[in-house]
C-alpha positions as CSV (number, residue, x, y, z in Angstrom):
1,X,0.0,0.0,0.0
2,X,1.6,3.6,-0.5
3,X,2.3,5.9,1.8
4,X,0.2,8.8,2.5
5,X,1.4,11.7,1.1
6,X,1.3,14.6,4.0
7,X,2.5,18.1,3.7
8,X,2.7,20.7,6.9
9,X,2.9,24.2,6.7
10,X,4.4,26.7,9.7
11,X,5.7,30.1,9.8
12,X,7.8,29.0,13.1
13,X,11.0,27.0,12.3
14,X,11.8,25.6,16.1
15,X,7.6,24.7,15.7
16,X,8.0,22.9,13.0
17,X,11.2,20.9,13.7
18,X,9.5,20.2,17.2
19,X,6.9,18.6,15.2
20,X,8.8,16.6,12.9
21,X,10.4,15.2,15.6
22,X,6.9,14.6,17.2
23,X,5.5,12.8,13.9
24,X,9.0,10.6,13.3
25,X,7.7,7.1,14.1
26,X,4.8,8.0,11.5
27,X,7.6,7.4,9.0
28,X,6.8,4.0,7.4
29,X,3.0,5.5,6.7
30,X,3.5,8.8,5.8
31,X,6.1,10.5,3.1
32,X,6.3,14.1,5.0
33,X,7.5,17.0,3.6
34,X,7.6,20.8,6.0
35,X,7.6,24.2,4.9
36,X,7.3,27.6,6.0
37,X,5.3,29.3,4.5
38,X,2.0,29.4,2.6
39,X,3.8,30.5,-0.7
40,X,6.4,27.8,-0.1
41,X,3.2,25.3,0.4
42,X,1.8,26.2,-3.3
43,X,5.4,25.9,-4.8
44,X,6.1,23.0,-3.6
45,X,2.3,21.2,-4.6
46,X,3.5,22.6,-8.3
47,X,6.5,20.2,-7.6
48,X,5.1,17.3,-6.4
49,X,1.2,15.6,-5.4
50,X,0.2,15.4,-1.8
51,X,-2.7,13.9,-0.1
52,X,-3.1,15.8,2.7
53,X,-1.8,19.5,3.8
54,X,-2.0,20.0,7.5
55,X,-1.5,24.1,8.0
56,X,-1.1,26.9,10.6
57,X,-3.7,29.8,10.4
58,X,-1.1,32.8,11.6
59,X,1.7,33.1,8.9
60,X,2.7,36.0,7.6
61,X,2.0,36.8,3.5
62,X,-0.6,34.5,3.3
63,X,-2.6,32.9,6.0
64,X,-3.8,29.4,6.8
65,X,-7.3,30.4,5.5
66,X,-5.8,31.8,1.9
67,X,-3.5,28.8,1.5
68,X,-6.7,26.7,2.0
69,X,-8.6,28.4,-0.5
70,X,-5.8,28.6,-2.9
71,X,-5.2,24.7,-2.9
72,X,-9.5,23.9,-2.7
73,X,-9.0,25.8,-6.5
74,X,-5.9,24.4,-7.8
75,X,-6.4,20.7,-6.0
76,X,-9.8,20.1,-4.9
77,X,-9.0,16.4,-4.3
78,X,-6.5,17.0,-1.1
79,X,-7.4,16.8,2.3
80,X,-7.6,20.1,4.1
81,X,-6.6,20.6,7.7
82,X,-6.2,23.1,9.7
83,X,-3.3,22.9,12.8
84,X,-4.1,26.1,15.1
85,X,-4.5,27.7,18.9
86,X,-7.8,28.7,20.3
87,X,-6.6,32.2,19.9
88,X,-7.2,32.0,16.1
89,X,-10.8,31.5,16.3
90,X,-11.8,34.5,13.8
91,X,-9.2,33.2,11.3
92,X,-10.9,29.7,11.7
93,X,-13.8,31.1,11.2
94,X,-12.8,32.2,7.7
95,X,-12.0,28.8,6.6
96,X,-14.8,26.8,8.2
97,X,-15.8,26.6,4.0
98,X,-13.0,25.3,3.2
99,X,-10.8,23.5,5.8
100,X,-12.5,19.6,6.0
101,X,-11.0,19.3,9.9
102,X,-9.5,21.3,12.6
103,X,-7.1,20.5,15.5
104,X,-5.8,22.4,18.0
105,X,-2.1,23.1,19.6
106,X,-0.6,21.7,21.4
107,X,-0.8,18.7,18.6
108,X,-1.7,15.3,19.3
109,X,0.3,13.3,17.6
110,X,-2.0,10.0,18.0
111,X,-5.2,12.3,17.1
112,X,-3.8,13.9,13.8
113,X,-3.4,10.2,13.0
114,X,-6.3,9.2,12.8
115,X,-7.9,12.2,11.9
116,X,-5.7,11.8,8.3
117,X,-6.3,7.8,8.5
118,X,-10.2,8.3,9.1
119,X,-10.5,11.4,6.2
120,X,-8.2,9.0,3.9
121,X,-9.9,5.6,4.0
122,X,-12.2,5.7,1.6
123,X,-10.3,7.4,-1.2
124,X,-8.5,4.7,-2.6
125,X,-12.4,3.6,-3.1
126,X,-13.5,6.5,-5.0
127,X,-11.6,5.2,-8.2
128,X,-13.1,8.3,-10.8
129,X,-10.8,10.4,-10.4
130,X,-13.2,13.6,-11.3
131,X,-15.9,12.2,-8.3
132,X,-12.6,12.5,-5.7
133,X,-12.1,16.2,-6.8
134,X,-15.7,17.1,-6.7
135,X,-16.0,16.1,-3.4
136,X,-13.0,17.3,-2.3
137,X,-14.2,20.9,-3.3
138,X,-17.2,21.0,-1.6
139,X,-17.6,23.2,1.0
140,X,-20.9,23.4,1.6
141,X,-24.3,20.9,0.4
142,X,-27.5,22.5,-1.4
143,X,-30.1,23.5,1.4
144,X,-33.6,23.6,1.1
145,X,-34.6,27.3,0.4
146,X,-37.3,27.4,2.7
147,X,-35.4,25.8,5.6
148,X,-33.0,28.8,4.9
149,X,-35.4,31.3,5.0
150,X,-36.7,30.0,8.1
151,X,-33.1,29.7,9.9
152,X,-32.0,33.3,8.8
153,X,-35.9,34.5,10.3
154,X,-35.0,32.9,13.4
155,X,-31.5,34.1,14.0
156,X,-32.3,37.9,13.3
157,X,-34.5,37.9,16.3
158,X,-32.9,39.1,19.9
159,X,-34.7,36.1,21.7
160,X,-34.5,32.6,19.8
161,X,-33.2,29.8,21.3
162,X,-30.7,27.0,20.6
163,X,-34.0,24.6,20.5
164,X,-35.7,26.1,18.2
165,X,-32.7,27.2,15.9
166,X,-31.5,23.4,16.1
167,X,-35.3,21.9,15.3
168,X,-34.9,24.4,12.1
169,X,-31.3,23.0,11.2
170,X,-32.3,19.3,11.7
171,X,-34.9,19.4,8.9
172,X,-32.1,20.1,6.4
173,X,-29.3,17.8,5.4
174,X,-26.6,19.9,4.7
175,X,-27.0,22.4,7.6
176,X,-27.3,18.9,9.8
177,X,-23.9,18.0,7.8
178,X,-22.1,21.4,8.7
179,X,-23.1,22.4,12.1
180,X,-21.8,18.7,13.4
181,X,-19.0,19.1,11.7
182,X,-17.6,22.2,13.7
183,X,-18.7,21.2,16.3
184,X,-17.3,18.0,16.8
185,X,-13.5,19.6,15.5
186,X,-11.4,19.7,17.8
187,X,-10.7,23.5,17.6
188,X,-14.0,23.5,20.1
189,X,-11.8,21.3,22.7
190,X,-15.2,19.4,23.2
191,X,-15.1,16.4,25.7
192,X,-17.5,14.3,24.2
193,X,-19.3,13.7,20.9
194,X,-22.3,16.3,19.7
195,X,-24.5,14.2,17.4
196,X,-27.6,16.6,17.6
197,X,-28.0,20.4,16.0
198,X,-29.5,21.3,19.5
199,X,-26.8,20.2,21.4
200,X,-24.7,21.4,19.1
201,X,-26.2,25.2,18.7
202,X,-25.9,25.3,22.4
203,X,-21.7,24.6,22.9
204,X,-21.4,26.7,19.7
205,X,-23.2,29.9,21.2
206,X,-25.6,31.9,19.3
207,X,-23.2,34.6,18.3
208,X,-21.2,31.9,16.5
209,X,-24.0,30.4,14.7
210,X,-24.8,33.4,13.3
211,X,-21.3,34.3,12.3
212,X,-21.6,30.8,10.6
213,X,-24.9,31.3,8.8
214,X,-25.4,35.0,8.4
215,X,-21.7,36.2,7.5
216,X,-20.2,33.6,6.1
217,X,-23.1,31.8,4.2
218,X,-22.3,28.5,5.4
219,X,-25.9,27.5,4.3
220,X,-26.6,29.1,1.0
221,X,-29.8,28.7,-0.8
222,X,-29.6,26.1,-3.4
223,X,-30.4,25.7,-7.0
224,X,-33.0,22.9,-8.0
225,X,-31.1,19.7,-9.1
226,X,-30.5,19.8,-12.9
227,X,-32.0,15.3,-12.5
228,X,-35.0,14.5,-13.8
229,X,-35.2,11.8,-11.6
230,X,-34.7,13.3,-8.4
231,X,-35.2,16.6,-6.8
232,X,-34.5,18.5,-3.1
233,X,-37.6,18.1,-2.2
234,X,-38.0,14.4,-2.7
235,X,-34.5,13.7,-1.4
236,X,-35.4,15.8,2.0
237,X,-38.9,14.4,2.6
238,X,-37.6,10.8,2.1
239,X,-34.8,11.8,4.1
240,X,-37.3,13.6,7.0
241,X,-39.5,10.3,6.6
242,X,-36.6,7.8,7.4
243,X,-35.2,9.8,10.6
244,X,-38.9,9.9,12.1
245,X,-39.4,6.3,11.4
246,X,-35.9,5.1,12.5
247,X,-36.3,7.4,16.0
248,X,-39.4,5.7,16.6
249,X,-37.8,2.4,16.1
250,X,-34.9,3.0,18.0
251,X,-37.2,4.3,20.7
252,X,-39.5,1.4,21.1
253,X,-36.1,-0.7,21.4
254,X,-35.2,1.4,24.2
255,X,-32.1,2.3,22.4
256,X,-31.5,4.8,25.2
257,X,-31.3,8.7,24.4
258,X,-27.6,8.6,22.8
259,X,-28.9,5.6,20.5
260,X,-32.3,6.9,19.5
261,X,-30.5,10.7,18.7
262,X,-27.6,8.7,16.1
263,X,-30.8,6.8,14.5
264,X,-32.4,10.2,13.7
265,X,-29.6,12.3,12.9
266,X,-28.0,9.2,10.8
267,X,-31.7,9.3,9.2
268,X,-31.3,12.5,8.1
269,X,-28.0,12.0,6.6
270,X,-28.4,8.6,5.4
271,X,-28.9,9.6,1.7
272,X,-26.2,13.0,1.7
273,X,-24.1,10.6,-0.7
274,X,-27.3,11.4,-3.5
275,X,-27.7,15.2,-2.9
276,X,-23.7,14.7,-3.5
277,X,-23.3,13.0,-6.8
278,X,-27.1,14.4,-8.1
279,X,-25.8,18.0,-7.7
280,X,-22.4,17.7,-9.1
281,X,-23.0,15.1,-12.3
282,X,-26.9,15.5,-13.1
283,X,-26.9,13.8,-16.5
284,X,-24.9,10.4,-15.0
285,X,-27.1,10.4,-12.0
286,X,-30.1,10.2,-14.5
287,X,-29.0,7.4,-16.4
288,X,-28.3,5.2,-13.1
289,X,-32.1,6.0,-12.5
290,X,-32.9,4.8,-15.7
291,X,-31.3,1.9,-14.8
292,X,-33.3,1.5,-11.5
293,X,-36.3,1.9,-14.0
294,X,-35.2,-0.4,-16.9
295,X,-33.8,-3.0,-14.9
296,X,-35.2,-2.9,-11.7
297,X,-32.4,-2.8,-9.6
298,X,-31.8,-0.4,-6.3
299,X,-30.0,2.9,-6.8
300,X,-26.8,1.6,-4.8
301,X,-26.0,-0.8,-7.9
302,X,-27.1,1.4,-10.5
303,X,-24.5,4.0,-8.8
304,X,-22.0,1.7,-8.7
305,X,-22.5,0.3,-12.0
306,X,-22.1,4.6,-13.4
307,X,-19.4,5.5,-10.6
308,X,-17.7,3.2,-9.6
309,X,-19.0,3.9,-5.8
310,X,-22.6,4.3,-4.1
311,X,-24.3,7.1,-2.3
312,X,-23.6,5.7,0.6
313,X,-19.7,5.3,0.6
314,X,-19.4,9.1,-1.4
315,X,-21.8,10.7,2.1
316,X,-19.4,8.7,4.7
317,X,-16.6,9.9,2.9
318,X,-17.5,13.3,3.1
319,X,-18.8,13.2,6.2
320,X,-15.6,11.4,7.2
321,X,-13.8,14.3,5.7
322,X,-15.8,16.5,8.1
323,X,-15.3,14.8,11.2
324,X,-18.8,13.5,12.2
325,X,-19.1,11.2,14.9
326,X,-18.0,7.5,13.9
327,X,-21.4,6.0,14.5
328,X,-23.3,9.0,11.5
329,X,-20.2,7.7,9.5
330,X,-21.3,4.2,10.1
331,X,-24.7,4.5,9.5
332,X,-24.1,6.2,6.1
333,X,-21.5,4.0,5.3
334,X,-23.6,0.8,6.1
335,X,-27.6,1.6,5.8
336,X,-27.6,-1.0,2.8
337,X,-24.9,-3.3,4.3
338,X,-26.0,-4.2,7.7
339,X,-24.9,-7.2,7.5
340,X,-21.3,-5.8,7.8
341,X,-21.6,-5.1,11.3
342,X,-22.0,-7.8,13.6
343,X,-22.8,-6.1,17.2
344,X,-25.0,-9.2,18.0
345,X,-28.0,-6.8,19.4
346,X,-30.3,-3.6,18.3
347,X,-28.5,-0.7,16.9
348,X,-29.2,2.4,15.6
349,X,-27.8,1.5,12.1
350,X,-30.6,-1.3,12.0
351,X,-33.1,1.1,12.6
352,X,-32.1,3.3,10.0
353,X,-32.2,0.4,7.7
354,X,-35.7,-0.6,8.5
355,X,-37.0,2.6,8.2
356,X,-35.1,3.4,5.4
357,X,-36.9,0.4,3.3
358,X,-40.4,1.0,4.6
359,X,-40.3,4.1,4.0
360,X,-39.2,3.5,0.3
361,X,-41.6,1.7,-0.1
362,X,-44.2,4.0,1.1
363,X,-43.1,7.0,-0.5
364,X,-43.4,5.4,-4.3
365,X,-40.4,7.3,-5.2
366,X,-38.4,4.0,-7.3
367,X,-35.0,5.8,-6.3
368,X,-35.7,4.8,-2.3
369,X,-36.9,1.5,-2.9
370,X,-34.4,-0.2,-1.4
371,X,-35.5,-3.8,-1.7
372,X,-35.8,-6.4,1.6
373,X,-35.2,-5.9,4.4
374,X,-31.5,-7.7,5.8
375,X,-32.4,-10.7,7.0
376,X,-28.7,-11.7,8.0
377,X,-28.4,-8.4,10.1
378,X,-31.8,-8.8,12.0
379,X,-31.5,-12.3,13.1
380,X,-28.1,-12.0,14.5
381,X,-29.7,-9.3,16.4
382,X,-32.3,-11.0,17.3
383,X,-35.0,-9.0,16.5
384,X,-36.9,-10.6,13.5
385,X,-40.4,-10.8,15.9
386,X,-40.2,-6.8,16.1
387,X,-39.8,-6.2,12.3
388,X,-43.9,-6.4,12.0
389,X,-44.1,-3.7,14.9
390,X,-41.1,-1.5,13.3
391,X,-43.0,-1.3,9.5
392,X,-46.0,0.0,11.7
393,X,-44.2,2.6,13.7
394,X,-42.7,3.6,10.1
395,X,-45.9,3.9,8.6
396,X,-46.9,6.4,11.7
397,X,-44.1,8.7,11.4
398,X,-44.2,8.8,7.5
399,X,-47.4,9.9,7.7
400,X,-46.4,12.4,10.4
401,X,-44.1,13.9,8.0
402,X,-46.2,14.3,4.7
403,X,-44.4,11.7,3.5
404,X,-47.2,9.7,2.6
């Protein structure tokens, strides 16, 4: 296998010798080149290809956040990371668009690897070249005008609260997508995992989130989808249906609050992978649905079949890219391969896979039909005398949600 290709970037010599002395026995996985400077970064990418480039934010000339956006233009495809104190907050801020993780100073050595090891895994899987650098550009998923609207209503008014301003962000995929993934950086020095936009609208602060949303148009209106197959709308009602359902599953298996939270916010982000490879190549993504049409096969094959990869493995590795809790990433990864995971009990991946196929079904749409359920997955969970119960539940909350 070769070696990851990383590149740091530090205005501060003895800083930057400390940490290549810090990141030494990463040698026989990593080829690791230092510079420092941002211009000395871009001259030496001209030179050579790199995976990943790890920067400061304070540098003189040009900043962590202009280096960032300089290398998003000229190589989409790289990781992005951003290696700063708490002090540099407002500079962070700048490149929350295009900076896919954060960590803080003093480093970590064991946490920056994983962090590159997490955000690389899946690329060696993305084998078209032009879907890797489409991803790696994006900054920011289409939102659902409305949903907009009704966030930047809320946010201009003296008195909202992080409740309400996180039941506004959870009915939207990518606003779901972006606030978890700031959060859950380790800029924010957060001691546990935030896997809800409520929880996460309160550690952020108010003033934040509006720096987020109002200033720097984290969450910009979007553009209907150029498909013919597919639109926002669909993707966000089926998308709403499945999180409802899957909550009430994973409530009536007494999941506990932690489990029954990943099922709905892993509902909501289950599909992301679509919204993804719908926005970005409209014309392919119509001729896999043809395929689900013509040859009556689930979108996950047609995809693969047209790409090379699914929906589901693009969303993890995006969301992987961003940082969002390791069980999101697993229910994206995994909501049409249960089977992959063998916990041996109820999890909040199997309820997102239940609801996700009754709700296809209900919903009539062919791209969410999703055929059977797994029958490998729920009877090494034991569970198979609760399926009748869960497509009932479903039904309930799909109906709750206009779905059907």
């Amino acid at each position: 296998m070769a070696k990851q290709q990383i590149l740091f970037v530090d205005d501060e010599p003895m800083l930057l010798q400390g940490l290549q002395r810090l990141l030494r026995p990463f040698r026989m996985e990593w080829d690791m080149a230092f510079v420092e400077s941002g211009q000395a970064a871009l001259e030496r990418l001209a030179e050579h290809p790199f995976d990943v480039i790890v920067t400061d934010m304070r540098m003189p000339g040009m900043n962590g956040a202009e280096l960032l956006n300089e290398v998003m233009r000229r190589y989409p495809a790289m990781v992005r990371i951003v290696l700063s104190g708490h002090a540099d907050k407002e500079l962070v801020t700048q490149c929350v668009g295009t900076a896919h993780q954060y960590i803080s100073k003093p480093c970590d050595p064991d946490q920056l690897k994983a962090m590159i090891r997490n955000a690389c895994a899946l690329s060696g899987r993305l084998v078209d070249e032009e879907v890797r650098k489409v991803i790696g550009a994006i900054d920011r998923l289409p939102t659902i005008p409305e949903v907009y609207l009704e966030l930047k209503e809320a946010l201009s008014q003296e008195d909202v609260d992080s409740s309400e301003l996180g039941a506004i962000i959870q009915k939207d995929i990518g606003m779901t997508a972006k606030i978890l993934k700031l959060v859950n950086s380790s800029f924010f020095g957060l001691r546990r995992v935030i896997s809800t936009p409520q929880d996460a609208v309160t550690y952020l602060g108010l003033d934040t989130v509006r720096t987020l949303v109002l200033t720097n148009s984290i969450f910009e209106q979007s553009k209907p989808l150029l498909t013919k197959c597919l639109s926002i709308s669909d993707l966000w009602q089926h998308s709403l249906s499945v999180a409802s359902g899957a909550k009430a599953v994973a409530d009536c298996e007494k999941l506990g609050r932690s489990g029954v939270e990943s099922a709905f916010v892993g509902g909501i982000l289950h599909d992301v992978g679509m919204l993804i490879l719908a926005s970005n190549f409209a014309e392919t993504y119509d001729k896999a649905a043809d395929l689900v049409v013509t040859e009556k096969v689930i979108i996950s094959t047609a995809e693969q079949e047209f790409f090379g990869v699914t929906h589901a493995e693009v969303g993890a590795y995006l969301l992987g890219l961003w940082g969002l809790p390791a069980e999101i990433l697993n229910i994206v990864s995994l909501h049409h391969r249960v089977h992959l995971q063998d916990e041996g009990h109820m999890t909040p991946l199997i309820a997102v896979h239940a609801a996700d196929i009754f709700s296809g079904v209900l919903t009539n749409h062919p791209l969410f039909e999703s055929g059977r359920l797994n029958q490998v997955a729920i009877e090494r969970a034991g569970v198979q005398d609760r399926v009748r119960s869960w497509e009932a539940l479903v039904k309930e909350a799909v109906a709750g949600t206009g779905g059907a």
